[in-house]
DSSP file (Angstrom, degrees, kcal/mol; ACC not computed):
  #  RESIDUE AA STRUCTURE BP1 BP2  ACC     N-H-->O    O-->H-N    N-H-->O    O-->H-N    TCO  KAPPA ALPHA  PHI   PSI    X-CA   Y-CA   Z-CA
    1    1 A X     >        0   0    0      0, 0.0     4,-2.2     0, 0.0     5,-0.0   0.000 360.0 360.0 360.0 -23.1   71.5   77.5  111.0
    2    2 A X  H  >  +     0   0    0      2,-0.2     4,-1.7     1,-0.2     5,-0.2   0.954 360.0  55.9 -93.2 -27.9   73.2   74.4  111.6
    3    3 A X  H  > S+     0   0    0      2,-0.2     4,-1.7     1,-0.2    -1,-0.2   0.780 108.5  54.7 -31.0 -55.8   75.2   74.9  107.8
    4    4 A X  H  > S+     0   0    0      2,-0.2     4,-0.8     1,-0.1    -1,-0.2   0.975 108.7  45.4 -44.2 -59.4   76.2   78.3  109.4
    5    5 A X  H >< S+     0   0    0     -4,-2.2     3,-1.1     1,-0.2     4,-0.4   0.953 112.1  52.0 -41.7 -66.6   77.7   76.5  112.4
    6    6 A X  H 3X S+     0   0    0     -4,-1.7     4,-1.0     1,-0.2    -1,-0.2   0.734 112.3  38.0 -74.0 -13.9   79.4   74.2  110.6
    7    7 A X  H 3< S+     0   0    0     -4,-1.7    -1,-0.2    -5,-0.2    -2,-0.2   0.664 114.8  59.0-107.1  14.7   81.3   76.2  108.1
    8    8 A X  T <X S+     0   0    0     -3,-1.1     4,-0.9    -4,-0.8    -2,-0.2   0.208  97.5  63.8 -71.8 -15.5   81.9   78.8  110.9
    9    9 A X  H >> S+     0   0    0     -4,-0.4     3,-1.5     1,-0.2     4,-1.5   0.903 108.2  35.7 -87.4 -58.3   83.6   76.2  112.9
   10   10 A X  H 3< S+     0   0    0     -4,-1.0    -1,-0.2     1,-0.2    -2,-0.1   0.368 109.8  61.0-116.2  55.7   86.3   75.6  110.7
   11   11 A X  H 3> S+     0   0    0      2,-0.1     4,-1.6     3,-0.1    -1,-0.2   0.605 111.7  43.5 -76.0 -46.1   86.6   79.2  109.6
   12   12 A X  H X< S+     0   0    0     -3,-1.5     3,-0.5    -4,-0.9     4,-0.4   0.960 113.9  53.4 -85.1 -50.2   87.4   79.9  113.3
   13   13 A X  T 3< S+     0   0    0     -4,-1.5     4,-0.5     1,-0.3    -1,-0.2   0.618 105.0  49.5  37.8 -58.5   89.6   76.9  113.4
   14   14 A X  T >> S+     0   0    0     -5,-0.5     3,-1.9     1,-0.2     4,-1.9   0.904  95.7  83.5 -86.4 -44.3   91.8   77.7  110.5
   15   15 A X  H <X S+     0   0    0     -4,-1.6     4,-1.8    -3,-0.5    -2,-0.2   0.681  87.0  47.4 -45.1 -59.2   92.5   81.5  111.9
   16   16 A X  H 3> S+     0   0    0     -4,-0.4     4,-0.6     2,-0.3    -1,-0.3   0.764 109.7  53.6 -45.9 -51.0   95.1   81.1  114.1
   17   17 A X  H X> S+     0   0    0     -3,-1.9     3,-1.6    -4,-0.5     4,-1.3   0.979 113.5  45.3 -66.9 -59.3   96.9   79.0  111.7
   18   18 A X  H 3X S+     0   0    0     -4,-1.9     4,-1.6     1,-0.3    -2,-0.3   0.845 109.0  51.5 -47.4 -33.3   96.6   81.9  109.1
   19   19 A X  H 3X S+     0   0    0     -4,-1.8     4,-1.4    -5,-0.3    -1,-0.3   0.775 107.6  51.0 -67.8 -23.1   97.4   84.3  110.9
   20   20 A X  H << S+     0   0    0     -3,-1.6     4,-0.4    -4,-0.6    -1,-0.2   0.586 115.8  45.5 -96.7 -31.8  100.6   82.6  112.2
   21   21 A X  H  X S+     0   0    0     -4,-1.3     4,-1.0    -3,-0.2    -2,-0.2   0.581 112.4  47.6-102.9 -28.0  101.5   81.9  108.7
   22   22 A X  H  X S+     0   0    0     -4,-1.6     4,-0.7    -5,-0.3    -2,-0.3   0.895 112.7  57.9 -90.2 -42.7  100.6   85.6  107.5
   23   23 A X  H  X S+     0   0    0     -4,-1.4     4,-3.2     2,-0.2    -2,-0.2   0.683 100.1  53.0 -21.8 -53.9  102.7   86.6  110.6
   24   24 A X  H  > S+     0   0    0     -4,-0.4     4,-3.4     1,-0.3     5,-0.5   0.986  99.4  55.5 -68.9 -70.6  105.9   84.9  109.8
   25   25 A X  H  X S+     0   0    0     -4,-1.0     4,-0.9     1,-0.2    -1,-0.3   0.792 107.9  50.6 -66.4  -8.2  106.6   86.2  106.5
   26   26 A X  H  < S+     0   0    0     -4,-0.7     3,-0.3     2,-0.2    -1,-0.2   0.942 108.2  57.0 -66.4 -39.5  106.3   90.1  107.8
   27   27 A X  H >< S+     0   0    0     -4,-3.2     3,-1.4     1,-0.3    -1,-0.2   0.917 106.0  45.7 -50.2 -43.7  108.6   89.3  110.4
   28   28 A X  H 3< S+     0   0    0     -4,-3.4    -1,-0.3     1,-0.3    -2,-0.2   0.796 122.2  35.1 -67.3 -21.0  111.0   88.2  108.2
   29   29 A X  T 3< S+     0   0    0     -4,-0.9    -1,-0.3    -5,-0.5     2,-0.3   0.102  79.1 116.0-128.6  53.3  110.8   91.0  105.9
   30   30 A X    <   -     0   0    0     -3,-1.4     6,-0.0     1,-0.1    -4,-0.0  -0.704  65.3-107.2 -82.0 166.1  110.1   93.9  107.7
   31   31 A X        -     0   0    0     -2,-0.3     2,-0.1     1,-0.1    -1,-0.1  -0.281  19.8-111.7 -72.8 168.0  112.8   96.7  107.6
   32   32 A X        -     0   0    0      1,-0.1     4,-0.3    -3,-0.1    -1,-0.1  -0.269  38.2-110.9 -68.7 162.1  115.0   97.8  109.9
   33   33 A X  S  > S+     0   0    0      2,-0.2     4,-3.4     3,-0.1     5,-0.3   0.976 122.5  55.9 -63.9 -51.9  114.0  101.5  111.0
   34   34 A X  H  > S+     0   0    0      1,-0.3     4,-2.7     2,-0.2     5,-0.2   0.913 113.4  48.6 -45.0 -55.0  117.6  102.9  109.0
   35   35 A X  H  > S+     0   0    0      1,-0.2     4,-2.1     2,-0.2    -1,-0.3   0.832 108.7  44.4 -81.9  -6.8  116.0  100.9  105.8
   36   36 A X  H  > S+     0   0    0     -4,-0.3     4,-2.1     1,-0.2     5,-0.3   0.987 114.6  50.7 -72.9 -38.9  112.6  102.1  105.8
   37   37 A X  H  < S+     0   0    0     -4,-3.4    -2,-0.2     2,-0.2    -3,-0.2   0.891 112.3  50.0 -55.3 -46.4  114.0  105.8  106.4
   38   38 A X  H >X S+     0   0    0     -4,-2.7     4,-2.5    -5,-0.3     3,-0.9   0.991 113.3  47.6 -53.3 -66.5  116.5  105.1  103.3
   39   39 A X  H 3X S+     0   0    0     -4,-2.1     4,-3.0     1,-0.3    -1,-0.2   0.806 108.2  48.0  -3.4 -71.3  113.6  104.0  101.5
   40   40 A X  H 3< S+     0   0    0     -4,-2.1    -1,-0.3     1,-0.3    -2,-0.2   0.092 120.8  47.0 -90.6  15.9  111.1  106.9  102.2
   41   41 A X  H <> S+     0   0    0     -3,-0.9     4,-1.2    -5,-0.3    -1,-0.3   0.761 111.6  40.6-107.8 -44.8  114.2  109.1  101.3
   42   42 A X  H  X S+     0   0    0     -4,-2.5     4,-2.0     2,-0.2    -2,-0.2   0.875 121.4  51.3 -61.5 -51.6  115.4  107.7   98.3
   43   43 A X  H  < S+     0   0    0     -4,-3.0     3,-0.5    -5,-0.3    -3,-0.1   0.996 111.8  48.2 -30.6 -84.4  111.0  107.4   97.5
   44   44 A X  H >4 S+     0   0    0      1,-0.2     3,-1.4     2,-0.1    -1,-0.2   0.918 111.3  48.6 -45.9 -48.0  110.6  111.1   98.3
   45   45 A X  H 3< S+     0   0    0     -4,-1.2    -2,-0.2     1,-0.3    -1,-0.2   0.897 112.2  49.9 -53.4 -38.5  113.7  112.1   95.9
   46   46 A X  T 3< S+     0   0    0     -4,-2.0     2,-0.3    -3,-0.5    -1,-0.3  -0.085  86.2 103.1 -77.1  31.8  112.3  109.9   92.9
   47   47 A X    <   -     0   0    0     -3,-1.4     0, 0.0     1,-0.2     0, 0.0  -0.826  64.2-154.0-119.0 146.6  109.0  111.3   93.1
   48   48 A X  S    S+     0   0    0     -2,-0.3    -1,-0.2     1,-0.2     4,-0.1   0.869  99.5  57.8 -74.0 -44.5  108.4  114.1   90.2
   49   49 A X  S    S+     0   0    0     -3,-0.1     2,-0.4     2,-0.1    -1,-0.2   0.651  96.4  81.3 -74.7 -12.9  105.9  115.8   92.5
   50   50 A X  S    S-     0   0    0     -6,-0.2     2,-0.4    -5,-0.1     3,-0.1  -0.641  82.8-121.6-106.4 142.5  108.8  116.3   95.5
   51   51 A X     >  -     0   0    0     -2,-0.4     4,-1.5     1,-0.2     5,-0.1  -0.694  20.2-145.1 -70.6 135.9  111.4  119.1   95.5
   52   52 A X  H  > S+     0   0    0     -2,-0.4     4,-3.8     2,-0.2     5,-0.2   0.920  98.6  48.0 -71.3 -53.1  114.7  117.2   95.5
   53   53 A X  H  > S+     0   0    0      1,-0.2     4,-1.1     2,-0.2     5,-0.3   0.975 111.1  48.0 -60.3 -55.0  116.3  119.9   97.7
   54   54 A X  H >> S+     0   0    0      1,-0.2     4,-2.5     2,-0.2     3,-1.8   0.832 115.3  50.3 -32.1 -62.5  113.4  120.0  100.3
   55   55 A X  H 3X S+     0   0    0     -4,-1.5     4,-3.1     1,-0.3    -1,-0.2   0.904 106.3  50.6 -52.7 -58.6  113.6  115.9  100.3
   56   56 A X  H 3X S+     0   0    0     -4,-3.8     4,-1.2     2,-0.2    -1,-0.3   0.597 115.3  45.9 -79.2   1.2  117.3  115.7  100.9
   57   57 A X  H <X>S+     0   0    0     -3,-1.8     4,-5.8    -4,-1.1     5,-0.8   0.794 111.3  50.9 -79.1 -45.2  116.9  118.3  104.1
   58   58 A X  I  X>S+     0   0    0     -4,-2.5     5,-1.7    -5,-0.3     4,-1.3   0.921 114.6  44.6 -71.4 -31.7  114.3  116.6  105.1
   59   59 A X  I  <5S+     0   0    0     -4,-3.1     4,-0.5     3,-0.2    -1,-0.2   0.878 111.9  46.9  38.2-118.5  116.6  113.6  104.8
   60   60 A X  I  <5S+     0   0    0     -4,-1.2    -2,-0.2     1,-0.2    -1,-0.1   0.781 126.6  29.5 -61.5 -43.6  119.6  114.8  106.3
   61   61 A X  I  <5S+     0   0    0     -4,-5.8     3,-0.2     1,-0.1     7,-0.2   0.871 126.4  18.4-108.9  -7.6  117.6  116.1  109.2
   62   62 A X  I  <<S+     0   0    0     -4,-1.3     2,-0.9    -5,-0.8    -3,-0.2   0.648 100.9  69.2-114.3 -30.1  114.6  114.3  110.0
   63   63 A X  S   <S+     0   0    0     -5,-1.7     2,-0.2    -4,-0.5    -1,-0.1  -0.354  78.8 101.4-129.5  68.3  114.3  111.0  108.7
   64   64 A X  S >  S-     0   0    0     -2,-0.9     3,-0.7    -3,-0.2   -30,-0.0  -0.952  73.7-122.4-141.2 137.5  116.9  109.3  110.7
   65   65 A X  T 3  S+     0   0    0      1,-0.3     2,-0.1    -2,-0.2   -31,-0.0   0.369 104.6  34.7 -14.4 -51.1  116.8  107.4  113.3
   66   66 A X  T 3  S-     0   0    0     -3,-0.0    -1,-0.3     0, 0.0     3,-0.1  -0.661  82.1-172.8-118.6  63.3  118.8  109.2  115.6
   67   67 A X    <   -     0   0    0     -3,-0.7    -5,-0.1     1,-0.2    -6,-0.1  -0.300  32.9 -91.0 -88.0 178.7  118.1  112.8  114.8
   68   68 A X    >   -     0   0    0     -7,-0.2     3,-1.5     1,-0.1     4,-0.2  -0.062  29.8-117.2 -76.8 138.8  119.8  115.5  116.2
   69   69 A X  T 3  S+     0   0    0      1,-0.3    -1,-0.1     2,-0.1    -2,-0.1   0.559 122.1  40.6 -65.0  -6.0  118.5  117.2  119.6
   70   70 A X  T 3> S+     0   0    0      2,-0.1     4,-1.8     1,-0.0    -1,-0.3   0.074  79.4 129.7-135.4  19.5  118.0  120.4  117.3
   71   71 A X  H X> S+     0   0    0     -3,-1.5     3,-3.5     2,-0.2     4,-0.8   0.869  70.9  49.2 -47.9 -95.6  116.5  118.6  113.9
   72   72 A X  H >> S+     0   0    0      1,-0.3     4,-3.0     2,-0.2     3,-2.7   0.659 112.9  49.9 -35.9 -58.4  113.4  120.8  113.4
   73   73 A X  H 34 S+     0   0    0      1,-0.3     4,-0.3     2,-0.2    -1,-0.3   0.605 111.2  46.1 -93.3  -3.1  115.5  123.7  113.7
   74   74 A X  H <X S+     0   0    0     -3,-3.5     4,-1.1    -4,-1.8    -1,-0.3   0.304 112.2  50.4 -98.6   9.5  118.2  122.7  111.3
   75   75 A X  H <X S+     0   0    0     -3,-2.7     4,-4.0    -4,-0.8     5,-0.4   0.681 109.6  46.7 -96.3 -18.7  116.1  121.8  109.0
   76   76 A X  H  X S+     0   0    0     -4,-3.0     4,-2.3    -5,-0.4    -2,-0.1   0.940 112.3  53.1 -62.9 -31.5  114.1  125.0  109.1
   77   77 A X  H  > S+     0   0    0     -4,-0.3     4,-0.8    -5,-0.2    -1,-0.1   0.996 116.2  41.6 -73.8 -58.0  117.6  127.0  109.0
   78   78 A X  H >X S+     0   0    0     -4,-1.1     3,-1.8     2,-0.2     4,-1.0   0.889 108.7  61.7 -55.7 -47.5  118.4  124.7  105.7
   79   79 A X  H 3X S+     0   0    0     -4,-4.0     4,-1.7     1,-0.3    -2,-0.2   0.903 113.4  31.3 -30.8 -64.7  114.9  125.3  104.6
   80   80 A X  H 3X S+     0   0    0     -4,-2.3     4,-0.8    -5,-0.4    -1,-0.3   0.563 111.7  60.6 -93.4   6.5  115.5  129.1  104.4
   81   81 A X  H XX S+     0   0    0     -3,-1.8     3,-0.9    -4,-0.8     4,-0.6   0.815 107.0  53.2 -58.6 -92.2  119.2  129.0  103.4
   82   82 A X  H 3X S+     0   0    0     -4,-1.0     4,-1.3     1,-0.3    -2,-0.2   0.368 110.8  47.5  -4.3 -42.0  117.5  127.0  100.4
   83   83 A X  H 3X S+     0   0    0     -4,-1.7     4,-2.8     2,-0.2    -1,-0.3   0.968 110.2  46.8 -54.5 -79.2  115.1  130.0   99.9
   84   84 A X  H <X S+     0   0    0     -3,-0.9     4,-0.6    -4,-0.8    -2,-0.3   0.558 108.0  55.1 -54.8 -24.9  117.3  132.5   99.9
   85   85 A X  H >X S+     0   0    0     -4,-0.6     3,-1.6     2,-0.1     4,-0.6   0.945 114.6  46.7 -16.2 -78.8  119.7  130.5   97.5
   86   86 A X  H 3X S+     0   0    0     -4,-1.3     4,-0.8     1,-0.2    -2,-0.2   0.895 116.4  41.0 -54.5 -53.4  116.4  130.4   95.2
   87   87 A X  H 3X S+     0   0    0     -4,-2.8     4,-2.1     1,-0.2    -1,-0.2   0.730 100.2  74.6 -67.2 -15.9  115.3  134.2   95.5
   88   88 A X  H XX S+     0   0    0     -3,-1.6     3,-1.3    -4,-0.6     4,-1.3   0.970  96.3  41.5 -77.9 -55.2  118.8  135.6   95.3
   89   89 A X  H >X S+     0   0    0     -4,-0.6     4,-4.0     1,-0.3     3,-3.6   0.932 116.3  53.0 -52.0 -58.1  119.6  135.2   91.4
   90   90 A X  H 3X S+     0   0    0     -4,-0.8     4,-2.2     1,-0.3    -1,-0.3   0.907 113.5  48.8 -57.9 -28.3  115.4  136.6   90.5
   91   91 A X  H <X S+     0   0    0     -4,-2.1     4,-0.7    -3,-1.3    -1,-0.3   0.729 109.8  46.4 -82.0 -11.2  116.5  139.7   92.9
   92   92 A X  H XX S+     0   0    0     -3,-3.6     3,-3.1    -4,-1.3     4,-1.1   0.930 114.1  52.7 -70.8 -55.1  120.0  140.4   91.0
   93   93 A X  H 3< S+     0   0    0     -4,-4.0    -2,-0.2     1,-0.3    -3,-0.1   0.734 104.4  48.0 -40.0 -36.3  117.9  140.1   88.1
   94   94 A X  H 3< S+     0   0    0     -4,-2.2    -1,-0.3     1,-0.2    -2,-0.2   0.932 122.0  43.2 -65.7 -35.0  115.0  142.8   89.3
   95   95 A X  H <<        0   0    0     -3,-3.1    -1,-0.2    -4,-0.7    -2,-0.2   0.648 360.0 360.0-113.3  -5.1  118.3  145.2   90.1
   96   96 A X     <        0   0    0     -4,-1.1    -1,-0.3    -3,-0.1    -2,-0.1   0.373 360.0 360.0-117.5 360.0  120.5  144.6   86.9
């Protein structure tokens, strides 16, 4: 027990100081909100698995800082512009 004690003491001891030290550098390099958003925007566009257009609405209307008092419902309106863009050529095709 007493082996416990003593290498619990200056486990508990040391924490503060790690933590202080583990503390410091996030502050200094966390983002700004604008660059994390840039990031996760730029992220989501270089991803194979993401739709580019989808990314850059969501983007434009949603993953900024200061969106727009009507964001959901311009991105939904680009969302289905974007659709209808996609279906129209496969529907000339059914009619031609």
């Amino acid at each position: 027990m007493m082996g416990q004690d003593e290498t619990g003491a200056p486990e508990e001891a040391a924490t503060p100081d790690m933590l202080a030290a583990l503390a410091a550098p996030q502050v200094e390099q966390a983002d700004t909100p604008e660059v994390f958003l840039a990031t996760l925007s730029e992220t989501l566009k270089a991803s194979d698995d993401v739709d580019v257009d989808l990314a850059g609405i969501l983007s434009d209307h949603l993953l900024t800082v200061t969106p727009h008092a009507n964001a959901v419902a311009n991105a939904k309106a680009a969302i289905v512009a974007l659709a209808a863009k996609r279906v129209a050529p496969v529907e000339e095709q059914a009619d031609g």
